[in-house]
C-alpha positions as CSV (number, residue, x, y, z in Angstrom):
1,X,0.0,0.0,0.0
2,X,1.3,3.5,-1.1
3,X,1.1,6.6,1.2
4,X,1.6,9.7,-0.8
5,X,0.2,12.3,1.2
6,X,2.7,13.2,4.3
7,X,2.4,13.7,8.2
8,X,4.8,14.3,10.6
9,X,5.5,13.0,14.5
10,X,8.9,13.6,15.8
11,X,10.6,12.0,18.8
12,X,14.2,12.6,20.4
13,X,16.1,14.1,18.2
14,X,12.9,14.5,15.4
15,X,10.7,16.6,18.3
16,X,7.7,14.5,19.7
17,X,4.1,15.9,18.1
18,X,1.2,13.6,17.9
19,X,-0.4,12.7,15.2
20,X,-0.2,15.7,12.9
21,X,-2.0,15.2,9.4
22,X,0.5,17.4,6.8
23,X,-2.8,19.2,6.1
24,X,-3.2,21.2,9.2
25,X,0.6,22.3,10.8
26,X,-1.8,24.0,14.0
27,X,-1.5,20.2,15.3
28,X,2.3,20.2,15.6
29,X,1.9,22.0,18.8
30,X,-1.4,20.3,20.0
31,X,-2.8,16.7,20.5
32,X,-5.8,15.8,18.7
33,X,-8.4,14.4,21.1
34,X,-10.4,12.4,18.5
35,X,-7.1,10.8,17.2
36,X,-7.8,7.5,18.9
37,X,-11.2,6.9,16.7
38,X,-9.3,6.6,13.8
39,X,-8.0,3.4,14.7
40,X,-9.9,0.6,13.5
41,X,-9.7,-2.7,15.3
42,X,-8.4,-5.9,14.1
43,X,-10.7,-8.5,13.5
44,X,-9.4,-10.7,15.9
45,X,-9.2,-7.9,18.5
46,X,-5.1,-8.4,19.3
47,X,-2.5,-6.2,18.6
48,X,-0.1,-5.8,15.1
49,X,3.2,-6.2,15.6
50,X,5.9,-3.4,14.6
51,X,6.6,-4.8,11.3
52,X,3.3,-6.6,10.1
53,X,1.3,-4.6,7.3
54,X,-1.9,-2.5,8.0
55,X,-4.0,-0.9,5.9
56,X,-5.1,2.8,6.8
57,X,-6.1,6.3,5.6
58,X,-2.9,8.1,6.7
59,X,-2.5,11.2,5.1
60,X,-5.7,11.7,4.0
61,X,-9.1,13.4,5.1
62,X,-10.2,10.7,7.4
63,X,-13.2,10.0,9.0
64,X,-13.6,9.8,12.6
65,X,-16.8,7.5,12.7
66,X,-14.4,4.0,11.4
67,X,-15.1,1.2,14.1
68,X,-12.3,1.0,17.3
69,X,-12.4,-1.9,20.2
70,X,-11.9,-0.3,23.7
71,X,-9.3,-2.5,23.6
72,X,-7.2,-1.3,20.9
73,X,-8.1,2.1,22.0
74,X,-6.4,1.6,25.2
75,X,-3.5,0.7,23.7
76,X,-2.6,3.3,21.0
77,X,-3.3,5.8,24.2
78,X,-0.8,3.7,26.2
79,X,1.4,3.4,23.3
80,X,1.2,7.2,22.4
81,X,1.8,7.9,25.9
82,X,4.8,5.6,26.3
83,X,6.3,6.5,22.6
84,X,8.6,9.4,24.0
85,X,10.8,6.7,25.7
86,X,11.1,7.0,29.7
87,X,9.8,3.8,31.4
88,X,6.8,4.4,33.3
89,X,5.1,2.8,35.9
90,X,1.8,1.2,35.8
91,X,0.6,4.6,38.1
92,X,2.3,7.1,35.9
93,X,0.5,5.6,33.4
94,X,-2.9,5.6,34.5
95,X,-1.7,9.2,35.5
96,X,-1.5,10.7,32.1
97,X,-4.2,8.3,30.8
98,X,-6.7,8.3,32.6
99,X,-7.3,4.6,32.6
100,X,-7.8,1.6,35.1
101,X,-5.1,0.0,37.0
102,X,-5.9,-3.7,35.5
103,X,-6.4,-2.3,32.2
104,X,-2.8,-1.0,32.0
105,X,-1.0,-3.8,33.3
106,X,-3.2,-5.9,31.1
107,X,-2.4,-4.2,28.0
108,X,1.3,-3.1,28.5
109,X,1.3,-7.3,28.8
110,X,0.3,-7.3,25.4
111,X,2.2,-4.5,24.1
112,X,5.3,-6.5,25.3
113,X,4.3,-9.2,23.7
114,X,3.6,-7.6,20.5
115,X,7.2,-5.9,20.6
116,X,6.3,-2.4,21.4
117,X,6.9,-2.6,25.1
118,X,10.2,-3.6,27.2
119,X,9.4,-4.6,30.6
120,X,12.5,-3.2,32.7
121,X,14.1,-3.2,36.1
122,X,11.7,-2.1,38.7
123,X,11.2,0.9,40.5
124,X,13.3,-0.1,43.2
125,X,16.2,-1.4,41.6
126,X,16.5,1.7,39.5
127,X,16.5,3.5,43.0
128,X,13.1,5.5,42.3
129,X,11.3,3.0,45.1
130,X,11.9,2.9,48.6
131,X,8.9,0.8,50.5
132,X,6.3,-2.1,48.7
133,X,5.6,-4.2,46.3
134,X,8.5,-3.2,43.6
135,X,6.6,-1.5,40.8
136,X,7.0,-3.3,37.6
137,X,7.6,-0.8,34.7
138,X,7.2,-0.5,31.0
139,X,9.4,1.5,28.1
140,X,8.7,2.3,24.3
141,X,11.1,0.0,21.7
142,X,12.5,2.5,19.6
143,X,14.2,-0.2,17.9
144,X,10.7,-2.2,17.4
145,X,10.9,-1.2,13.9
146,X,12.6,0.8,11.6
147,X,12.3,3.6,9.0
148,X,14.3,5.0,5.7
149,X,14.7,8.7,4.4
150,X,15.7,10.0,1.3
151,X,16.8,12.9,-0.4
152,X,16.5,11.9,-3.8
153,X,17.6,15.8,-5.6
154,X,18.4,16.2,-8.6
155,X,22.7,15.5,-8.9
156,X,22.9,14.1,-4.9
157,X,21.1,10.9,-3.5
158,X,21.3,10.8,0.3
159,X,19.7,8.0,2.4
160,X,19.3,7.3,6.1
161,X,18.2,4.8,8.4
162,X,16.6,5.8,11.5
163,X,15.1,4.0,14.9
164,X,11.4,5.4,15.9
165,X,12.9,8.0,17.8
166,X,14.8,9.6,14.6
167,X,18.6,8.6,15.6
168,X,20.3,7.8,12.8
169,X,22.5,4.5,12.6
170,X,23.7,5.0,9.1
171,X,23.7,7.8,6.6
172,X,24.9,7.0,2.7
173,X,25.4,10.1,0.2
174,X,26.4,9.4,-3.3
175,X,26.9,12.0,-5.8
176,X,24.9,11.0,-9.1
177,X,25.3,13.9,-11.3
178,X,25.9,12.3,-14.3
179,X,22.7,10.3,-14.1
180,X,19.8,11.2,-15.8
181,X,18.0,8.1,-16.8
182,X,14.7,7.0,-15.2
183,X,16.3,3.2,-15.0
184,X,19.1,3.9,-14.0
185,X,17.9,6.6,-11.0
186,X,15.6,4.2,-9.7
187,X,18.3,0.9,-9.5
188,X,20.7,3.8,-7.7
189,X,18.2,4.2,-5.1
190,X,17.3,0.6,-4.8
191,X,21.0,0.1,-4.7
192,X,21.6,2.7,-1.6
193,X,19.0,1.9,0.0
194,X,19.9,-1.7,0.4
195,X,23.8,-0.5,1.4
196,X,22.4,1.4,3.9
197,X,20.3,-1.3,5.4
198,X,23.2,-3.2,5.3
199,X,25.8,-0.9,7.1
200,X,22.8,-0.2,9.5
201,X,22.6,-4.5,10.4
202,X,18.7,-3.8,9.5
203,X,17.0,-6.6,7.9
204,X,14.8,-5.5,5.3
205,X,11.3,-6.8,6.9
206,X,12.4,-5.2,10.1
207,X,11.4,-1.7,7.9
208,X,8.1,-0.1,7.9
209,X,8.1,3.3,6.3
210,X,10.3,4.8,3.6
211,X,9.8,8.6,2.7
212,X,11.5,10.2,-0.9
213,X,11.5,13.3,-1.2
214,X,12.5,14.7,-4.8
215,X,12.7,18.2,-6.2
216,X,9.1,17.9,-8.4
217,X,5.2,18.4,-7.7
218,X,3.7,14.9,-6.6
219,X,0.4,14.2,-6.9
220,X,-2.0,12.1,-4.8
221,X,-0.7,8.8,-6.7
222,X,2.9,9.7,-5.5
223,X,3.3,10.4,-9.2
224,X,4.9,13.5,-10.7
225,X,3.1,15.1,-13.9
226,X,4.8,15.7,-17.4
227,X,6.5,19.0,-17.9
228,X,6.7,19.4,-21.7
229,X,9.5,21.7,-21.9
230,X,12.3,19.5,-20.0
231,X,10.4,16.6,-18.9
232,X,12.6,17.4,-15.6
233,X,9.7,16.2,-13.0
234,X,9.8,13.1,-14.6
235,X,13.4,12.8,-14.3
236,X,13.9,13.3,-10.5
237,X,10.8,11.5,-9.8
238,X,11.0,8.2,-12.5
239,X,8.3,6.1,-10.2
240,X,9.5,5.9,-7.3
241,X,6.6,5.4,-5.3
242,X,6.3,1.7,-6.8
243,X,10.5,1.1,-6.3
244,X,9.7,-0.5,-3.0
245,X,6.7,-2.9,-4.3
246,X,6.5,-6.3,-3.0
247,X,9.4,-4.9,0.3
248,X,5.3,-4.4,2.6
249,X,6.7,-1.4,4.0
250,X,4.9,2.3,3.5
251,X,6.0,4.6,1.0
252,X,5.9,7.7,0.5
253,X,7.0,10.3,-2.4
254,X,6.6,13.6,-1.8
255,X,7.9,17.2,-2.5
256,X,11.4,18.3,-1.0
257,X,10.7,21.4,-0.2
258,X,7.1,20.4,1.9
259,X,9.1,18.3,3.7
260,X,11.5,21.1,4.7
261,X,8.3,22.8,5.0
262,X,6.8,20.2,8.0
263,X,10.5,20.3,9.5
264,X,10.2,24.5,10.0
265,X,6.8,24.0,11.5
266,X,7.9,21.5,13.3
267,X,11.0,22.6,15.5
268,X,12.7,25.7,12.9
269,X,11.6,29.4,12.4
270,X,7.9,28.2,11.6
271,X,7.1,27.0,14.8
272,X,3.8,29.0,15.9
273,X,4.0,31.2,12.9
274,X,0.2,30.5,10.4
275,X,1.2,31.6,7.7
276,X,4.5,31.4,5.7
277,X,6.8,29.5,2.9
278,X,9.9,27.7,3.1
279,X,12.1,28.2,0.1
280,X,14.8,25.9,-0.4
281,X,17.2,27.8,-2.4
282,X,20.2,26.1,-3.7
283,X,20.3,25.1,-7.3
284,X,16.5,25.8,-7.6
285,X,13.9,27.5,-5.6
286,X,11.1,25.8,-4.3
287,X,8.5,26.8,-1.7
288,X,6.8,25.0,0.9
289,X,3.5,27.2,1.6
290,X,1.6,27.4,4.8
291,X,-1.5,29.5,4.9
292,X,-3.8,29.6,7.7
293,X,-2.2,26.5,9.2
294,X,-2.3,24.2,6.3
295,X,0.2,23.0,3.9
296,X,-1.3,24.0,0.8
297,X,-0.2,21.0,-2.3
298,X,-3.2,21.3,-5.1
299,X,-4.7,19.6,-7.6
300,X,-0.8,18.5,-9.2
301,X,1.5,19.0,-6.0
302,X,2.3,21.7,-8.0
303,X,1.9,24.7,-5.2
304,X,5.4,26.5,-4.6
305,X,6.7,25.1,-8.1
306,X,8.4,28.1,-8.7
307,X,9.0,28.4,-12.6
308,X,6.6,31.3,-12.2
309,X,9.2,33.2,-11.8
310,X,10.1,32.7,-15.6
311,X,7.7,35.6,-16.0
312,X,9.0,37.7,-12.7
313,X,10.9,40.9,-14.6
314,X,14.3,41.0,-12.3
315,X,14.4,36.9,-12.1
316,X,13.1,35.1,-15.5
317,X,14.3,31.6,-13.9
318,X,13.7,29.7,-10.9
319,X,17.6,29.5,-10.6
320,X,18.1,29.1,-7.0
321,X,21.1,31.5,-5.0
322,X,23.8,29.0,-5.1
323,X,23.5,28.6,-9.1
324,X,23.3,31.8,-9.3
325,X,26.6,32.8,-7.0
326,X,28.4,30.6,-9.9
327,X,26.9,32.7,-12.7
328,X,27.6,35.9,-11.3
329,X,31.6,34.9,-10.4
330,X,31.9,33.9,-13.8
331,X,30.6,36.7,-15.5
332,X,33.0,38.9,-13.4
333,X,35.8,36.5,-14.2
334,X,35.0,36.7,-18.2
335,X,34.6,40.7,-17.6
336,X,38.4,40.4,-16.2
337,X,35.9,42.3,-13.5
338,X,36.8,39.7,-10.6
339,X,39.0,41.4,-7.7
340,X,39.7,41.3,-4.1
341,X,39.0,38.0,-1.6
342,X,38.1,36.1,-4.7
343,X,40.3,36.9,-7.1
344,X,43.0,35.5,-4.9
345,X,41.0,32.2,-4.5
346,X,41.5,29.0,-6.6
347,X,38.3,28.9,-8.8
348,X,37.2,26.2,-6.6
349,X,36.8,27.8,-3.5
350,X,34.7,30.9,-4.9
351,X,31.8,29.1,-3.5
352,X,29.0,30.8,-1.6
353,X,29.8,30.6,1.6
354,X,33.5,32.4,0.2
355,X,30.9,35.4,-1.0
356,X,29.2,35.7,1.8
357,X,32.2,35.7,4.2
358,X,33.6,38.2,2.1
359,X,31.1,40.6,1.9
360,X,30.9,40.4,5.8
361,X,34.5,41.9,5.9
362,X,33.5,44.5,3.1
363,X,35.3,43.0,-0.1
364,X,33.8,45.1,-2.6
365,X,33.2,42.2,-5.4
366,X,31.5,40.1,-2.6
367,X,29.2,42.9,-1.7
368,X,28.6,43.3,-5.9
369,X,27.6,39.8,-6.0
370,X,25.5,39.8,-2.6
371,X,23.6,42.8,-4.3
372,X,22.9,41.4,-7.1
373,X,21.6,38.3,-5.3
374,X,19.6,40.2,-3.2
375,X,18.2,42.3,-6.5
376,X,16.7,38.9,-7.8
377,X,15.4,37.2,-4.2
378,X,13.4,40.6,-3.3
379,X,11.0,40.2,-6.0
380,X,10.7,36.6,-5.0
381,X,9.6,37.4,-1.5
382,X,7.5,40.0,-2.6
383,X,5.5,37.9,-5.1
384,X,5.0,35.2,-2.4
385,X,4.8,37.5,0.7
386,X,2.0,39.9,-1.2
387,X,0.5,37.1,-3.4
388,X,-0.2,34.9,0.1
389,X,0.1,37.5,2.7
390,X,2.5,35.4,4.4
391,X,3.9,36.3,7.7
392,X,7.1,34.3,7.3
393,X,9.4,33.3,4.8
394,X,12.2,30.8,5.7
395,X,15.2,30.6,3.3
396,X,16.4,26.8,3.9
397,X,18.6,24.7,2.5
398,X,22.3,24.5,2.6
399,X,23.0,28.1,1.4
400,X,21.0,29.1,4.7
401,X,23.7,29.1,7.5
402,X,25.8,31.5,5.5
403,X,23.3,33.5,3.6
404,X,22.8,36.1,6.1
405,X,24.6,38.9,3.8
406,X,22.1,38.4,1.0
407,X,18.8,38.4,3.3
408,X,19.8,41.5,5.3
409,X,20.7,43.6,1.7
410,X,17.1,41.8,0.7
411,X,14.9,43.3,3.2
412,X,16.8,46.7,2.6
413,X,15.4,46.4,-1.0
414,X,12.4,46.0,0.1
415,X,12.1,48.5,2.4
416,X,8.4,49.6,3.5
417,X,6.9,49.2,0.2
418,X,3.4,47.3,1.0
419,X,0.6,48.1,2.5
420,X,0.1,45.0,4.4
421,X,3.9,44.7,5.3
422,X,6.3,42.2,3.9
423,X,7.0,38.7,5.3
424,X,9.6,38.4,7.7
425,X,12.7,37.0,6.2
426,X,14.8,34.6,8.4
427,X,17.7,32.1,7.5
428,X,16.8,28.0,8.4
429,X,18.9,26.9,11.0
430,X,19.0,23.1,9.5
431,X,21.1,23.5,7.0
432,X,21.4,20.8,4.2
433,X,19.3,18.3,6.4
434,X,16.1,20.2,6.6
435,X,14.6,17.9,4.1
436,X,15.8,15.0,5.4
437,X,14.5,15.9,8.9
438,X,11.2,16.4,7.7
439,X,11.4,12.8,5.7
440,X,12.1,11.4,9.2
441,X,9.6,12.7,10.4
442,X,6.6,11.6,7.9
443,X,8.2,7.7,8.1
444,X,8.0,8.1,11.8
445,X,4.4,9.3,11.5
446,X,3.4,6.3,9.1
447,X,4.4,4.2,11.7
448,X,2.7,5.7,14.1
449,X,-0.7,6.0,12.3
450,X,-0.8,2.6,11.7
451,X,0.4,1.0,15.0
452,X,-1.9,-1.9,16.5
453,X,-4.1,-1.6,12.8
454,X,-4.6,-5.1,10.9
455,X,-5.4,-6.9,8.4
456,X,-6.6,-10.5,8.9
457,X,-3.0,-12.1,7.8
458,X,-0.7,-9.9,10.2
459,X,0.3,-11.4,13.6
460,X,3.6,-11.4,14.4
461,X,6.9,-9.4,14.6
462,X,9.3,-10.2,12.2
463,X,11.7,-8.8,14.6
């Protein structure tokens, strides 16, 4: 079963957030009290293991009115409860859930069983227990299953294999510029992912989610739609949503830059902000949108595909900054118009971050190129800010950390010129792994949306 519609939950190092449909970011920073009815029972009334298959509306508008035992119930609240990883006590848990003494013991028993649950030392071997009957405690398995992210972009593949708490045990990056055919992208990725699941020691049916994220619209079918003019969606995105068929874990394909989108609302500069955009602006720019609390996707995927801007005066191409630092050095160099900090660089090192340090210190060919950067990303922010009336527009990405320079000349260009006010523009503070962080995140969800759901076949853990 394909998942191509995202949510986020993050744990540990991914922030914990319950059950947060992609649709509505408010619900990143608040539980949802109906999320328990969307569970629907198995027929046999037990509990799934990590790793068996389950079928469910993840993603999607669901409806809260689907049948759910008490039983299973119990348990995703137990299991929700417990997911954040500190062992509890059969009285801390009917503390923050409100139910029965014998129903918790009865279903952390199960849980256990099921490989959710650890039972652990007691309360008073860990010291926390002085008088009594020792109190036999319960902890979350982070390693009860496991989940895959990739950053599938355009010249760079870059694959990681997490626990359900987001910590990474193995991270694989291969450059694949020279690759451009839709065969031989997909055997790449099928290729990574299995080295990476190797490295990791992570059998393959001990995986239940895998998120892709690639630099193209995807639609509802995890599909990206034709371009005519460069056929370039296709490229990045050559069916990857059926690359896993016949592996039963969860996939999910979706668009790079709402990832990086779910990551900022998450735990980055969107956190508590309604409205705003990420733009991911390396080679290409490509917004994440927010409006009113909802990530905004369309009929295509297609919202925040920027080659709009072929028809912004000032831009006329969706060339992200870092391309366009390259362009601009080179045209200096061909002018024989190339001088200070960079001039006495090897051509190599005339990267961004070498502009933007430069222009901090006041080299006068850095601050000609940070101009001119700026001179094509104001009317960028402008067109989303007024078009949206965003509050918020996050520049992300791994230009971010350094591109401080260029956003401060930015909002001088833009001065006071609307009459609602511009967006506020702020740098990401994830770097290169904001898309990635949000691909965590949506595999971690997956799992989580579907614990303790069945279908008729699934019973046991493979783990």
């Amino acid at each position: 079963m394909h998942h191509t519609v995202s949510g986020i939950n993050l744990a540990c190092k991914y922030k914990c957030v319950y059950n947060y449909n992609v649709h509505d970011v408010t619900e990143l920073q608040s539980s949802d009290p109906n999320r328990w009815k969307r569970a629907a029972a198995a027929p046999d009334g037990s509990f799934v293991a990590p790793h068996a298959r389950a079928e469910t509306s993840f993603g999607r508008e669901q409806q809260n009115d689907e049948p759910v035992s008490p039983r299973t119930l119990n348990a995703r609240r137990l299991l929700t409860f417990a997911w954040p990883g500190q062992p509890l006590t059969a009285t801390e848990f009917m503390e923050g859930t409100g139910l029965t003494r014998a129903t918790v013991l009865s279903v952390c028993r199960d849980l256990a069983a099921a490989g959710w649950f650890e039972e652990v030392a007691d309360a008073r071997a860990a010291g926390n227990y002085a008088k009594g009957r020792p109190a036999l405690r319960y902890v979350f398995r982070p390693d009860a299953a496991y989940v895959i992210a990739c950053d599938a972009d355009e010249d760079d593949f870059t694959v990681v294999v997490t626990d359900l708490h987001g910590v990474e045990l193995v991270r694989i990056h291969r450059n694949i510029g020279a690759t451009r055919t839709a065969d031989t992208r997909r055997q790449l990725l099928l290729d990574l992912v299995d080295e990476a699941l190797s490295l990791a020691d992570v059998a393959p049916e001990r995986v239940s989610a895998i998120v892709i994220a690639v630099p193209a619209p995807v639609d509802p079918d995890g599909e990206s739609p034709a371009d005519e003019d460069e056929n370039y969606w296709n490229k990045v995105n050559p069916g990857f949503i059926s690359l896993f068929d016949g592996r039963g874990w969860e996939v999910l394909v979706d668009n790079d830059a709402n990832l990086a989108a779910l990551c900022e609302a998450a735990e980055g500069a969107g956190v508590g902000v309604r409205s705003f955009a990420t733009l991911l602006s390396a080679e290409r720019f490509g917004a994440g949108i927010v409006v009113d609390g909802r990530l905004l996707r369309g009929k295509h995927g297609g919202v925040g595909e920027m080659r709009v801007l072929d028809m912004v005066v000032g831009v006329e191409a969706p060339h992200g900054l870092l391309r366009r630092v390259r362009w601009e050095i080179r045209q200096l160099a061909e002018a024989g118009e190339l001088a200070g900090e960079l001039a006495a660089l090897p051509p190599a090192e005339r990267g961004a971050e070498a502009v933007f340090s430069a222009a901090e210190r006041g080299d006068a060919t850095a601050l000609r190129i940070v101009d001119a950067l700026a001179g094509r990303l104001a009317p960028v922010v402008q067109l989303l800010s007024g078009l949206l009336d965003l509050d918020r527009i996050i520049v992300a990405g791994s230009i971010a950390a350094s591109a401080e320079p260029v956003l401060r000349r930015t909002r001088e260009i833009m001065g006071k010129g609307s009459l609602l006010g511009w967006a506020d523009l702020v740098a990401s503070t994830h770097g290169s792994d904001v898309v990635l962080r949000g691909a965590v995140s949506s595999a971690i969800a997956l799992v989580r949306e579907r614990a303790l759901l069945s279908e008729a076949a699934s019973a046991v853990s493979a783990g």
